[in-house]
N, C-alpha and C positions, 0 to 999 in steps of 0.2 A: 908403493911409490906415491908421493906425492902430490899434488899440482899447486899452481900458483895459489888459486882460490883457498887450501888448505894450509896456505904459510901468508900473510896475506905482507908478512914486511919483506918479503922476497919479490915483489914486482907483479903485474899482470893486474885484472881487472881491476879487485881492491884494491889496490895501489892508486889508481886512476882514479874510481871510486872517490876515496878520500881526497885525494888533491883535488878535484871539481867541487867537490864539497867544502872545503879550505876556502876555495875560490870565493863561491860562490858567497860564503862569509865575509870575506873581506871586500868582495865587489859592491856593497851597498853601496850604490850610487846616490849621492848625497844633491838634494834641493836648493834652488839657490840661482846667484846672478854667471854663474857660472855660463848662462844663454846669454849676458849679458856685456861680457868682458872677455877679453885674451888674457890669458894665465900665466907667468912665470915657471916652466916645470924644465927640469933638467934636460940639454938636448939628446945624451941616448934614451931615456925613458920616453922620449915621442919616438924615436925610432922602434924603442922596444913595444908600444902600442899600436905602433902601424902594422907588425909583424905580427902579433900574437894577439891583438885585439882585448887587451888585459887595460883599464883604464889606470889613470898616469893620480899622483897629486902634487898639486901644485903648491908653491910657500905659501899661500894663505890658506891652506888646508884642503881647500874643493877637492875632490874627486871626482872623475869624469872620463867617460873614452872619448880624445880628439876628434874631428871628424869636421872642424871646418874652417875654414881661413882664418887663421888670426889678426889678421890686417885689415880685416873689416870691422872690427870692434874695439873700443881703448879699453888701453890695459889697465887690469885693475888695482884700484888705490893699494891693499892693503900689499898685495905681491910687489908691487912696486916699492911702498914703503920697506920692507923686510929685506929689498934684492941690495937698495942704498944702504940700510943699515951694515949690509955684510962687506959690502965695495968701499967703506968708508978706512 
């Protein structure tokens, strides 16, 4: 018989395992003015960051987990730039 751990593309820890790992690859949380500006990022993708705590990116590339008033900071040039380009 089996277990998860000895099949590991059938589900259970490895399974987890690798996708935290995945994650945790792609999570590089990137430096930048991103403390400095509100960001252009799709509106399910903040929802899906409030839920899952997975950070969002924005059109001018930042990556980042949300986490606080956008309306306190101006938005930034380059998101903005790219948001007219696409509305034109």
């Amino acid at each position: 018989m089996s277990t998860p751990l000895d099949s590991p593309d059938q589900g259970g820890v490895a399974t987890l395992d690798r996708e935290l790992e995945e994650l945790l690859r792609e999570e590089n949380l990137e430096p930048g003015d991103h403390e400095r500006f509100s960001h252009y990022v799709k509106k399910d993708k903040i929802l899906e960051s409030a839920i899952t705590g997975k950070p969002v990116r924005a059109l001018c590339g930042k990556k980042w987990t949300p986490g606080r008033d956008p309306e306190k900071f101006p938005i930034c040039p380059t998101c903005k730039e790219i948001y007219e380009s696409m509305t034109r």
